[in-house]
ZASEDREN-559109 format. One record per atom (N, C-alpha, C): residue number from 1; residue in one letter; chain; atom name; z, x negated, y. Coordinates in nm, 4 decimals. Layout:
REC   pos   code   unit   site         zz         xx         yy
REC   NUM      A      A     CA          Z          X          Y
...
END
This chain:
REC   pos   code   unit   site         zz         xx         yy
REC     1      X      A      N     2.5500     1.6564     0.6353
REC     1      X      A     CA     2.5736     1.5280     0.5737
REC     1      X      A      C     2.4389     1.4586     0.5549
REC     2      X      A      N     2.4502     1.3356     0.5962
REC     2      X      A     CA     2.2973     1.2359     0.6164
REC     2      X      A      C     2.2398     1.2377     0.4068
REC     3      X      A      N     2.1534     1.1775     0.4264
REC     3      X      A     CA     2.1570     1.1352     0.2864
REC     3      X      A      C     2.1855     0.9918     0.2374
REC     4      X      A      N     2.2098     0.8813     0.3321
REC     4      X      A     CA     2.2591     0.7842     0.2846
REC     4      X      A      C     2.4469     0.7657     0.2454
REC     5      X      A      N     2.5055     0.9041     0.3112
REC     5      X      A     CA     2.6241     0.9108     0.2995
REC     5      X      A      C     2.6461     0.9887     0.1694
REC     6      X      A      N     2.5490     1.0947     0.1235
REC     6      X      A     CA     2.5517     1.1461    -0.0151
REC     6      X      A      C     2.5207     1.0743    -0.1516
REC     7      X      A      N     2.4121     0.9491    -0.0887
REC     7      X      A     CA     2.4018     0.8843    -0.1689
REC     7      X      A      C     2.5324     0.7665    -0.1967
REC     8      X      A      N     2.6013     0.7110    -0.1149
REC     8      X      A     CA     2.6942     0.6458    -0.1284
REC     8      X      A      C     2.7636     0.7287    -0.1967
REC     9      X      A      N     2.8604     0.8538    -0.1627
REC     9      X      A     CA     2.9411     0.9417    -0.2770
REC     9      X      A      C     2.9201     0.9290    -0.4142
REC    10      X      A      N     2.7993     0.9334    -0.4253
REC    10      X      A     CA     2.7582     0.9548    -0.5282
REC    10      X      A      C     2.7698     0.7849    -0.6080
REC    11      X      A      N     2.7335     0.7997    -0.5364
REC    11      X      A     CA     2.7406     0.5998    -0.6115
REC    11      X      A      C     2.8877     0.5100    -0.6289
REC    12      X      A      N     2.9586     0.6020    -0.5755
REC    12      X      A     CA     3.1127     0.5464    -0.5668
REC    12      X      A      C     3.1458     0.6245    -0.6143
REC    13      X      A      N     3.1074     0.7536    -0.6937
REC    13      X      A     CA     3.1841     0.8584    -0.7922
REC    13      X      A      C     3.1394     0.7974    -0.9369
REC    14      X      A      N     3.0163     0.7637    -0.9211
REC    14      X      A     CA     2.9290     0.6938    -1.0333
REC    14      X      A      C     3.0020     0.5625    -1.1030
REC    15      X      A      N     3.0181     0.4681    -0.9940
REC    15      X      A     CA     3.0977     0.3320    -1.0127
REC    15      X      A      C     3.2665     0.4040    -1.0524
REC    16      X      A      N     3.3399     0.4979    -0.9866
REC    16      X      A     CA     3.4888     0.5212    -1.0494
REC    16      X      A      C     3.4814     0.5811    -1.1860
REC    17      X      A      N     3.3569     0.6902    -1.2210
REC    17      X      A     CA     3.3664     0.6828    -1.3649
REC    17      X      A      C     3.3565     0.6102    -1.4528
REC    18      X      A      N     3.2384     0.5536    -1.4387
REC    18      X      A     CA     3.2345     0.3880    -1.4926
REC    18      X      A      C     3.3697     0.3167    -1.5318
REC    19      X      A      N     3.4343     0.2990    -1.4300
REC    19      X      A     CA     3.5515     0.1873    -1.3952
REC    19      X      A      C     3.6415     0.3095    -1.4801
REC    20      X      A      N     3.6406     0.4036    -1.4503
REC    20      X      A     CA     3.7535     0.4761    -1.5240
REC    20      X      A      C     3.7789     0.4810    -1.6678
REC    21      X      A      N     3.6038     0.5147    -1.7154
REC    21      X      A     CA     3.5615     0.5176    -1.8526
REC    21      X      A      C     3.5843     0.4266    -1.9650
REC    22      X      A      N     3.5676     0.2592    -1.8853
REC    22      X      A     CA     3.6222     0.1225    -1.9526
REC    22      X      A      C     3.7830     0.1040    -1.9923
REC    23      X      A      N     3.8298     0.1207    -1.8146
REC    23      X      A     CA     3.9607     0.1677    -1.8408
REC    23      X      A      C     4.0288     0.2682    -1.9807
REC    24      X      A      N     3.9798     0.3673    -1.9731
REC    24      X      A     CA     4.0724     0.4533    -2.0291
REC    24      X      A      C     4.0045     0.3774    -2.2170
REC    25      X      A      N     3.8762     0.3431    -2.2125
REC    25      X      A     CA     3.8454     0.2781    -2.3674
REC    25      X      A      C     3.9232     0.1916    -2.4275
REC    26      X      A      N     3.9635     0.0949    -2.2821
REC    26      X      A     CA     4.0694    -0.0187    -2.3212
REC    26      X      A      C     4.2557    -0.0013    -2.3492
REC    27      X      A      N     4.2178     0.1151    -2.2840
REC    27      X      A     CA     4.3879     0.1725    -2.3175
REC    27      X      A      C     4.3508     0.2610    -2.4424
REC    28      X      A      N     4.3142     0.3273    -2.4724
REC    28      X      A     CA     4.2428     0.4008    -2.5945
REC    28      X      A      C     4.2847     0.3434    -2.7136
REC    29      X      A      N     4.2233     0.1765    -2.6792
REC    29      X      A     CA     4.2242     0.0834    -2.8204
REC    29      X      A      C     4.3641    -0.0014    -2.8019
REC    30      X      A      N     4.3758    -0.0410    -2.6888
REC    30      X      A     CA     4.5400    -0.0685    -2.6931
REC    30      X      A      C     4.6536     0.0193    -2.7195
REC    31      X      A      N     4.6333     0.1261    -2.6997
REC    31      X      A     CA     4.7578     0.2574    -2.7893
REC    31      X      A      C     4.7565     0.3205    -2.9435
REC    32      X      A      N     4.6177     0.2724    -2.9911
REC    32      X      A     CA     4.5719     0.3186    -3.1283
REC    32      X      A      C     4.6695     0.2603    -3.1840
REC    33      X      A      N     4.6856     0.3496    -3.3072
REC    33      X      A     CA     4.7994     0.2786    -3.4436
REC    33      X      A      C     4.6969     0.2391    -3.5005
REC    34      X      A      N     4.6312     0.1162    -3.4679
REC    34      X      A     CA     4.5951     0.0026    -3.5617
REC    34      X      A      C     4.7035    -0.1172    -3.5448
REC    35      X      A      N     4.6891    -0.2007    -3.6544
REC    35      X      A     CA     4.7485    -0.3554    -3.6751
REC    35      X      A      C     4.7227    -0.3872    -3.5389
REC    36      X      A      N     4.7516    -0.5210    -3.5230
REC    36      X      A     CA     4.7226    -0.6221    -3.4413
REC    36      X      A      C     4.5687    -0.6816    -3.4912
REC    37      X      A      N     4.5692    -0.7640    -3.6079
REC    37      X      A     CA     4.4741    -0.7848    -3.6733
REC    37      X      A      C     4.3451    -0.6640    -3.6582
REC    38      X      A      N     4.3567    -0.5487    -3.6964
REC    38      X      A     CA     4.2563    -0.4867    -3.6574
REC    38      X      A      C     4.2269    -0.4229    -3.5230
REC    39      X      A      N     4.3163    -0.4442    -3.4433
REC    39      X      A     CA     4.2797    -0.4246    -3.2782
REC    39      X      A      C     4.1966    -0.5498    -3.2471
REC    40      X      A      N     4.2281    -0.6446    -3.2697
REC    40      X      A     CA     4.1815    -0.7777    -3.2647
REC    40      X      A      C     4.0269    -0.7762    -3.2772
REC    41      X      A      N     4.0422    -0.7401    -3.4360
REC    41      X      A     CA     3.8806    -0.7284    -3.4773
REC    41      X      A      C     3.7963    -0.6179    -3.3883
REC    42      X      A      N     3.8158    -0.5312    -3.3559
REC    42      X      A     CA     3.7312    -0.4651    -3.2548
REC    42      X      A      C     3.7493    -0.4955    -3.1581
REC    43      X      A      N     3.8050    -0.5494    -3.1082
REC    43      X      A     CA     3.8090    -0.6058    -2.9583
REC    43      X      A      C     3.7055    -0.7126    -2.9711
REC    44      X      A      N     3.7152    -0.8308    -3.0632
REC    44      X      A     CA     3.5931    -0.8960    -3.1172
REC    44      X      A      C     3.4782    -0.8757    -3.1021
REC    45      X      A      N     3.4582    -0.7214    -3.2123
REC    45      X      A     CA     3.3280    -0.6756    -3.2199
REC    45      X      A      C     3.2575    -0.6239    -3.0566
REC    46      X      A      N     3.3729    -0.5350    -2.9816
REC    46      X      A     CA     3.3401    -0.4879    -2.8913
REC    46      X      A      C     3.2675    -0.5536    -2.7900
REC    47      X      A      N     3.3401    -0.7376    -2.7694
REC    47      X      A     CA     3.2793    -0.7999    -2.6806
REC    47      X      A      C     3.1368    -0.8920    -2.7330
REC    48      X      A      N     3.1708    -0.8773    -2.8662
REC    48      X      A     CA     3.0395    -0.9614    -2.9283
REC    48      X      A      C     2.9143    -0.8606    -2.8905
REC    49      X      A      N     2.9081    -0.6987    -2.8852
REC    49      X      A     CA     2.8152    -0.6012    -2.9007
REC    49      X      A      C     2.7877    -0.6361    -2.7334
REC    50      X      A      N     2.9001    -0.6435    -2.6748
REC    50      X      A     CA     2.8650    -0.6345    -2.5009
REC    50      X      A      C     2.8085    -0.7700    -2.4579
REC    51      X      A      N     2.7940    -0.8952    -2.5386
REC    51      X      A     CA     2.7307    -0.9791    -2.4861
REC    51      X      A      C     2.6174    -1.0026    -2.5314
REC    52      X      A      N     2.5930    -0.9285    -2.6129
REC    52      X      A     CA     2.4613    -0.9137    -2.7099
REC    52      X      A      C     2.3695    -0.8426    -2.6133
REC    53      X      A      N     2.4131    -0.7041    -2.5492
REC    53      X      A     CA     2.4120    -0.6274    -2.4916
REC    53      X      A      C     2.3643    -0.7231    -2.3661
REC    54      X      A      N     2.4470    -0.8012    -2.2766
REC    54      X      A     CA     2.4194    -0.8613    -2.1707
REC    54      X      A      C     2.3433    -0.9893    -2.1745
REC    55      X      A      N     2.2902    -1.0210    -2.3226
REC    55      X      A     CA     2.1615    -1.1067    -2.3616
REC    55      X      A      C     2.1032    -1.0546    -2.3238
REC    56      X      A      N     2.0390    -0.9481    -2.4162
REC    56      X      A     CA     1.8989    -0.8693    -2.3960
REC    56      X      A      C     1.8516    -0.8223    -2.2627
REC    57      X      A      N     1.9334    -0.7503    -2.1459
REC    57      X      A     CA     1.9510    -0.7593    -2.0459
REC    57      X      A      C     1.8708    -0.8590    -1.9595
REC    58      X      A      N     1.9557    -0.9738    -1.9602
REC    58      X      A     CA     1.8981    -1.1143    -1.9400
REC    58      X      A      C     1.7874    -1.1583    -1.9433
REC    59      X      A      N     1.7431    -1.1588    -2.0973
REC    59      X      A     CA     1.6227    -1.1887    -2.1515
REC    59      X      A      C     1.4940    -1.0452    -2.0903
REC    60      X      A      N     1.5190    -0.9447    -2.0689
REC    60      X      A     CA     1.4616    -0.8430    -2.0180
REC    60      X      A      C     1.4361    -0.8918    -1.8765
REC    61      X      A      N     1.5425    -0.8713    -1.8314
REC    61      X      A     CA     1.5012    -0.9237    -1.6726
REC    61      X      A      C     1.4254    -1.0841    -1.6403
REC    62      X      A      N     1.4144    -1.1284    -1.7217
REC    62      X      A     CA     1.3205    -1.3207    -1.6726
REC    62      X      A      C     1.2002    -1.2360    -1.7430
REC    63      X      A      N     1.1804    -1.1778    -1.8530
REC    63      X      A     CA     1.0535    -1.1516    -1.8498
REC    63      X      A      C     0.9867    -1.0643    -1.7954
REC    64      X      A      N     1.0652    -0.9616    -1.7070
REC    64      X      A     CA     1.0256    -0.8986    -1.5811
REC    64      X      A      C     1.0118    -0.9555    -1.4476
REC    65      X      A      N     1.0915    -1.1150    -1.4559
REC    65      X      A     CA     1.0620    -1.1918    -1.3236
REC    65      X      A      C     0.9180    -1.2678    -1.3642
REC    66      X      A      N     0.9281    -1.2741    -1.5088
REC    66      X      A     CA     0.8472    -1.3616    -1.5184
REC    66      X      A      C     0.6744    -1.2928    -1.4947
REC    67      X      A      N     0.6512    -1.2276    -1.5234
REC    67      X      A     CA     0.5294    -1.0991    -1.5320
REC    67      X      A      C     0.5496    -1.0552    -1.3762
REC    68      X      A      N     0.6244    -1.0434    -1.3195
REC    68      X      A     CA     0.6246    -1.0707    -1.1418
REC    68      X      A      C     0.5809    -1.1884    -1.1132
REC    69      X      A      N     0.5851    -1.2799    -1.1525
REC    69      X      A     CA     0.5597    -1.3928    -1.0769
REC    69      X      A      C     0.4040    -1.4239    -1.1169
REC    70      X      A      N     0.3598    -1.4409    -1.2236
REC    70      X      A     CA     0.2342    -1.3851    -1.2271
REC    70      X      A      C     0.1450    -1.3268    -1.2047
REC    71      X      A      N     0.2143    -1.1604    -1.1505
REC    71      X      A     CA     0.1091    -1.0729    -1.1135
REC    71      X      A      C     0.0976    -1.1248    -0.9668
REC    72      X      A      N     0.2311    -1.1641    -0.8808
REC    72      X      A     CA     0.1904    -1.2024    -0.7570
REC    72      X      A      C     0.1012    -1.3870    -0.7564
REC    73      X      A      N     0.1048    -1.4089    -0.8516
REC    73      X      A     CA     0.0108    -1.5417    -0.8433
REC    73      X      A      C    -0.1059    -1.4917    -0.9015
REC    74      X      A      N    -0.1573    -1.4148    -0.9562
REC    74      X      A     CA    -0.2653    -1.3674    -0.9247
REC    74      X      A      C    -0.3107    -1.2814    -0.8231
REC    75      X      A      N    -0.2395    -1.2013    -0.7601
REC    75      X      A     CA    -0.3016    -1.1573    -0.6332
REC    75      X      A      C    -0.3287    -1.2153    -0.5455
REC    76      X      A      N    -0.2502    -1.3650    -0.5423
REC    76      X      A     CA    -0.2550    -1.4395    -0.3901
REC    76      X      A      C    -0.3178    -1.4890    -0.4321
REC    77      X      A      N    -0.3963    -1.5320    -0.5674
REC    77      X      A     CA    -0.5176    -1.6233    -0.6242
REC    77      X      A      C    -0.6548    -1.5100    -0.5508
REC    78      X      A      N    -0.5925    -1.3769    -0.5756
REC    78      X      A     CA    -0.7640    -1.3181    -0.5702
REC    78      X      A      C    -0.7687    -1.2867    -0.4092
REC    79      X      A      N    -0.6672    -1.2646    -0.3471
REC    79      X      A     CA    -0.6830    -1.2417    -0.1834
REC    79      X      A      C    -0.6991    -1.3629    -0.1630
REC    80      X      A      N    -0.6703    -1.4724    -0.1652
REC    80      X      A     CA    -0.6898    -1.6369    -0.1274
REC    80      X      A      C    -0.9010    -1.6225    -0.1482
REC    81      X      A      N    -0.9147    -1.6071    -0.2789
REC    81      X      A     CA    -1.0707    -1.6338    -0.3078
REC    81      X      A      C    -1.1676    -1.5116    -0.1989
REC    82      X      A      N    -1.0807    -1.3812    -0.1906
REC    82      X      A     CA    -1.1541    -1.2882    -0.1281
REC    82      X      A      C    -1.1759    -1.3491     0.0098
REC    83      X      A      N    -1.0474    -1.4192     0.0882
REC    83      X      A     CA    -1.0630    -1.4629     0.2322
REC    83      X      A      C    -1.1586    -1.5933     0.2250
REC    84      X      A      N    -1.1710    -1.6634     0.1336
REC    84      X      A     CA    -1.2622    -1.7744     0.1424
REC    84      X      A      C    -1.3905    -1.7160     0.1393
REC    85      X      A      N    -1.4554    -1.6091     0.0501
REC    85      X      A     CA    -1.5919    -1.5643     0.0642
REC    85      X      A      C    -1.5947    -1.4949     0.2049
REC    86      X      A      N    -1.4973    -1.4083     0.2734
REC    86      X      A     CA    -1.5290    -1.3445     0.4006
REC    86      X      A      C    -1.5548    -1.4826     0.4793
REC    87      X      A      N    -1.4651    -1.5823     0.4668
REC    87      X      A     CA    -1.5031    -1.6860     0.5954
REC    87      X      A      C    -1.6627    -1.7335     0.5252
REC    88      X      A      N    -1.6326    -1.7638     0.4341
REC    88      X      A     CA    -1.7953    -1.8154     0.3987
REC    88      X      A      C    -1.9182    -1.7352     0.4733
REC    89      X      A      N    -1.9068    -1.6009     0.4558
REC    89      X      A     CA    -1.9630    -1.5437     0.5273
REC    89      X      A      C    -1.9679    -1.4944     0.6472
REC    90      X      A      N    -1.8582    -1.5352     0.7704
REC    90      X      A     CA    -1.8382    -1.5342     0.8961
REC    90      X      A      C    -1.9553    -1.6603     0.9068
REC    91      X      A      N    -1.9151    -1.7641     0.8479
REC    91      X      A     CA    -1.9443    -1.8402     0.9051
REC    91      X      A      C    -2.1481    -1.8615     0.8878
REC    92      X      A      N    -2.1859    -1.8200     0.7838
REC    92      X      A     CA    -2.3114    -1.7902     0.7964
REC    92      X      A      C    -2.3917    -1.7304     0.8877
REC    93      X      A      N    -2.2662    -1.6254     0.8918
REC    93      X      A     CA    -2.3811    -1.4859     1.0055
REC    93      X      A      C    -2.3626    -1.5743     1.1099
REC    94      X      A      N    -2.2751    -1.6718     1.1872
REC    94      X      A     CA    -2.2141    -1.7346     1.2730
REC    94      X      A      C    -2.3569    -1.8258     1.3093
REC    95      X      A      N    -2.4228    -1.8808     1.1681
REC    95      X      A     CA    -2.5286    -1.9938     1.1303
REC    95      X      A      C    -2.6373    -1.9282     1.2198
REC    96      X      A      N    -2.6587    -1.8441     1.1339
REC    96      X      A     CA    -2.7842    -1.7013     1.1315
REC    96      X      A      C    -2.7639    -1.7103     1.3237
REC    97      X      A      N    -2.6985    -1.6453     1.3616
REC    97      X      A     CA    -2.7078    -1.5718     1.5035
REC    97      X      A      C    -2.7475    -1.6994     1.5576
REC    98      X      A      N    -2.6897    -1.8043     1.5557
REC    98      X      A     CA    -2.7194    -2.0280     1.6076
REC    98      X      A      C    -2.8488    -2.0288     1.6005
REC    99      X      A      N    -2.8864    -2.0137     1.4683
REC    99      X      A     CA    -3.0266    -2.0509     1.4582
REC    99      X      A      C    -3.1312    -1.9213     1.5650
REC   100      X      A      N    -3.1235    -1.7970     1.4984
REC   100      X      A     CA    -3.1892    -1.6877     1.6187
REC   100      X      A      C    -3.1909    -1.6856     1.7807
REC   101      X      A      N    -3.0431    -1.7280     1.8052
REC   101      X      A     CA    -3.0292    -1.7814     1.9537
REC   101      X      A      C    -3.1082    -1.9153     1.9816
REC   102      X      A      N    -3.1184    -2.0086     1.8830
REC   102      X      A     CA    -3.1907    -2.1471     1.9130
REC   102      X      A      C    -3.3701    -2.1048     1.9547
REC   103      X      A      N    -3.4025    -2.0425     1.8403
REC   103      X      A     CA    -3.5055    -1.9823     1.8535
REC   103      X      A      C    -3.5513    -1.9077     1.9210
REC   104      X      A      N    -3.4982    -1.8221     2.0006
REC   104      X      A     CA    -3.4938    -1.7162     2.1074
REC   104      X      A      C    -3.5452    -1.8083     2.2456
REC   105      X      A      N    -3.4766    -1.9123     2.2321
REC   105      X      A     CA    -3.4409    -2.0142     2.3725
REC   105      X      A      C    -3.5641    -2.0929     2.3615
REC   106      X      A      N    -3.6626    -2.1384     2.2711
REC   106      X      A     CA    -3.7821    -2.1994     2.1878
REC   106      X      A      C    -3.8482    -2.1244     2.2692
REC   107      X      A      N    -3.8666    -1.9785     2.1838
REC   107      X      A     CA    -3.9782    -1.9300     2.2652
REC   107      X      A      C    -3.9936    -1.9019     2.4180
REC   108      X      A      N    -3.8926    -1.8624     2.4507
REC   108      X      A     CA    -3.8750    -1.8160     2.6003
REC   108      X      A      C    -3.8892    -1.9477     2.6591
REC   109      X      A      N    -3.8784    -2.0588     2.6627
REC   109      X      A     CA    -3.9147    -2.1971     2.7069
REC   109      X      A      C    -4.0731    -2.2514     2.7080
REC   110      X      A      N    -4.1099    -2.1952     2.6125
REC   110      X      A     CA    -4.2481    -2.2273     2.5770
REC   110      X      A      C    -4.3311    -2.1296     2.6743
REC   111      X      A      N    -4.3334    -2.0102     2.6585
REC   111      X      A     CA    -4.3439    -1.8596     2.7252
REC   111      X      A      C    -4.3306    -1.9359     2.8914
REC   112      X      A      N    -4.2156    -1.9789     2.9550
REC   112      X      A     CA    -4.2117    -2.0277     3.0482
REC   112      X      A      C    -4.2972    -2.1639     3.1292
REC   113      X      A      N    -4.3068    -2.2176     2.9841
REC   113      X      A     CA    -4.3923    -2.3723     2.9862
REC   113      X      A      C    -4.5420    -2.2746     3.0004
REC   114      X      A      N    -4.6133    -2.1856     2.9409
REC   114      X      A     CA    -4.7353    -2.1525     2.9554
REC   114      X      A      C    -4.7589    -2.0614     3.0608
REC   115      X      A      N    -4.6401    -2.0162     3.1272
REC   115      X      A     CA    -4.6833    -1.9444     3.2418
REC   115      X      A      C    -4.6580    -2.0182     3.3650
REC   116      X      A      N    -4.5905    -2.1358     3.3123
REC   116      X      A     CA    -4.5880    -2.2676     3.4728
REC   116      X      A      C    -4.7503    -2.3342     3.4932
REC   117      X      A      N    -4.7332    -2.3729     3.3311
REC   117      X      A     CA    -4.9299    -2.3943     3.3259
REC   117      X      A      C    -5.0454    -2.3250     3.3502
REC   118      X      A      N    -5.0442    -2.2153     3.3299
REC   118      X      A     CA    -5.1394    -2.1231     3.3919
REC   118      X      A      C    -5.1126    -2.0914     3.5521
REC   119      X      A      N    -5.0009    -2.1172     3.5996
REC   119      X      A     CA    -4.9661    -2.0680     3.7234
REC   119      X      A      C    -5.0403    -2.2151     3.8206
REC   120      X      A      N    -4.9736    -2.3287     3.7637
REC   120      X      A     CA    -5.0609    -2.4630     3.8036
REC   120      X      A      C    -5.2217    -2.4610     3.8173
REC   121      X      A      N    -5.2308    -2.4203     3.6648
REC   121      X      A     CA    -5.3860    -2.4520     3.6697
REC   121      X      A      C    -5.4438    -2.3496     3.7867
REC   122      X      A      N    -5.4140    -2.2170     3.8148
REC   122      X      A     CA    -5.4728    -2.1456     3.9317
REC   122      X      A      C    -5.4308    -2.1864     4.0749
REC   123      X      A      N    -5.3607    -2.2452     4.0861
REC   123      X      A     CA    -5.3153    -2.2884     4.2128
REC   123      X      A      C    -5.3847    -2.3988     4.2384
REC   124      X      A      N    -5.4422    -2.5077     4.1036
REC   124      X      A     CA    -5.5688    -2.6413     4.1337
REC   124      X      A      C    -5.6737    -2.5692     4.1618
REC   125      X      A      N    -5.6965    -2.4562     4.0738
REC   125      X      A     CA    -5.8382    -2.3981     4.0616
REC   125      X      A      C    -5.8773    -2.3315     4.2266
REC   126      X      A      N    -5.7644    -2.3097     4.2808
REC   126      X      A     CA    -5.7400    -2.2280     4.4177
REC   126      X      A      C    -5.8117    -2.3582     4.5209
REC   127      X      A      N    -5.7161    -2.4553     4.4837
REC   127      X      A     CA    -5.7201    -2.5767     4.5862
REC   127      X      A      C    -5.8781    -2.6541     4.5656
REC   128      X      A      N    -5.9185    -2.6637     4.4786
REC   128      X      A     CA    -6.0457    -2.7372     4.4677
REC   128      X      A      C    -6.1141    -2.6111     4.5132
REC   129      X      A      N    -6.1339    -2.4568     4.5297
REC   129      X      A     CA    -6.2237    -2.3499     4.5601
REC   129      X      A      C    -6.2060    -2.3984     4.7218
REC   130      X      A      N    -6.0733    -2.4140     4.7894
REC   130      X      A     CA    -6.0703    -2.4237     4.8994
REC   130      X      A      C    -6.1354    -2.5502     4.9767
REC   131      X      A      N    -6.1292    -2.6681     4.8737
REC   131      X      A     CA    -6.2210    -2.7804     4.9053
REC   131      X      A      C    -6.3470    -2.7555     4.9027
REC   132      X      A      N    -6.3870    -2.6654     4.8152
REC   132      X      A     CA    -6.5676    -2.6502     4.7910
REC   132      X      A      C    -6.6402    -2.6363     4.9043
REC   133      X      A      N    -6.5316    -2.5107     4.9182
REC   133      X      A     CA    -6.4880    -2.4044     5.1147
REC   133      X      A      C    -6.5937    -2.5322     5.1948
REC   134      X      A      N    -6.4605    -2.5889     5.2107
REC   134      X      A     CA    -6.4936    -2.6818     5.2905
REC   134      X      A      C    -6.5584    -2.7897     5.3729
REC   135      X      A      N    -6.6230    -2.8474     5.1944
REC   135      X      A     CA    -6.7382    -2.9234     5.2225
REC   135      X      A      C    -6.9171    -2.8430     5.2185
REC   136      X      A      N    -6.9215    -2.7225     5.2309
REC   136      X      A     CA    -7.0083    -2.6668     5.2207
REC   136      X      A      C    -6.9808    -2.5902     5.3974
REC   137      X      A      N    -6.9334    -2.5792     5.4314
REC   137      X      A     CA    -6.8906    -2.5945     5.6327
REC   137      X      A      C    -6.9469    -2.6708     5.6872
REC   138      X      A      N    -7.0383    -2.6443     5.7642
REC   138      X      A     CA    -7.1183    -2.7053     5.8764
REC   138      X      A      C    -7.0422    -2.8063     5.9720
REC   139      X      A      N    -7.0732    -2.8816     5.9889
REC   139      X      A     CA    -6.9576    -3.0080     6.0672
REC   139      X      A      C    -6.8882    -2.8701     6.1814
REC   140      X      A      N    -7.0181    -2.8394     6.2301
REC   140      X      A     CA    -6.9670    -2.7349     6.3767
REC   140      X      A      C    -6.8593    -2.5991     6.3315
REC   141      X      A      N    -6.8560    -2.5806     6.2516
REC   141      X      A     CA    -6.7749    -2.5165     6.1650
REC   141      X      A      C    -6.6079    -2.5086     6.1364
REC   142      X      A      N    -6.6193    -2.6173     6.1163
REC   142      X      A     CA    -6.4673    -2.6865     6.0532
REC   142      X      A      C    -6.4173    -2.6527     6.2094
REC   143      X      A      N    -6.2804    -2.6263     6.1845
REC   143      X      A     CA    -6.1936    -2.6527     6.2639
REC   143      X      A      C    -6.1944    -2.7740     6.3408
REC   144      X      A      N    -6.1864    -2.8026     6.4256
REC   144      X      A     CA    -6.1629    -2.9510     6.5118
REC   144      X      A      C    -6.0070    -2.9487     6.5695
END
């Protein structure tokens, strides 16, 4: 036997005692040799105690919805504030890595700019050595 089928038994043996128990109270007090008048009066009392009974109840359960509804408006208050500081801070490191990558690209540009310039300046320094060459060549010399 599963256990949702034991648990049903059980819960439908639970509910027929119940149902039986009211039953047989209400025949109980309807067969008593009391008056009319005093069947009356406890029947009175009985339902005045059971709605008293199904006040408190009542009033129990809203202030158990109510203290639920709270505790979950404060959690979604403090997970709401927790996800705003994580993005706050995605979005920094996000800043951080922008700026390091900007900078990265700075130097390596510059790095590139001073090794185009040094590469220039030896390639003039080359070309005017090769002119020096040149004009220091005997006319008979030079290529014709």
């Amino acid at each position: 036997m599963t256990t949702t089928t034991t648990e049903t038994k059980r819960n439908d043996m639970l509910l027929g005692t119940l149902i039986g128990g009211a039953a047989g109270a209400l025949i109980a007090l309807l067969l008593a040799p009391k008056s009319g008048r005093e069947l009356r009066g406890d029947l009175v009392e009985k339902v005045q105690t059971l709605q008293a009974k199904g006040q408190e109840w009542c009033e129990a359960a809203r202030q158990m919805a109510a203290e639920g509804v709270k505790t979950v408006s404060t959690k979604s208050t403090d997970l709401l504030d927790k996800a705003h500081d994580v993005a706050d801070q995605v979005v920094q490191s996000a800043r951080k890595a922008a700026d390091q990558a900007a900078d990265s690209a700075h130097r390596a540009a510059d790095q590139a700019e001073q090794t185009l310039n040094r590469a220039a300046d030896k390639a003039s320094d080359t070309a005017h050595d090769a002119m020096d060459r040149m004009k220091q060549l005997s006319p008979s010399d030079k290529i014709q």
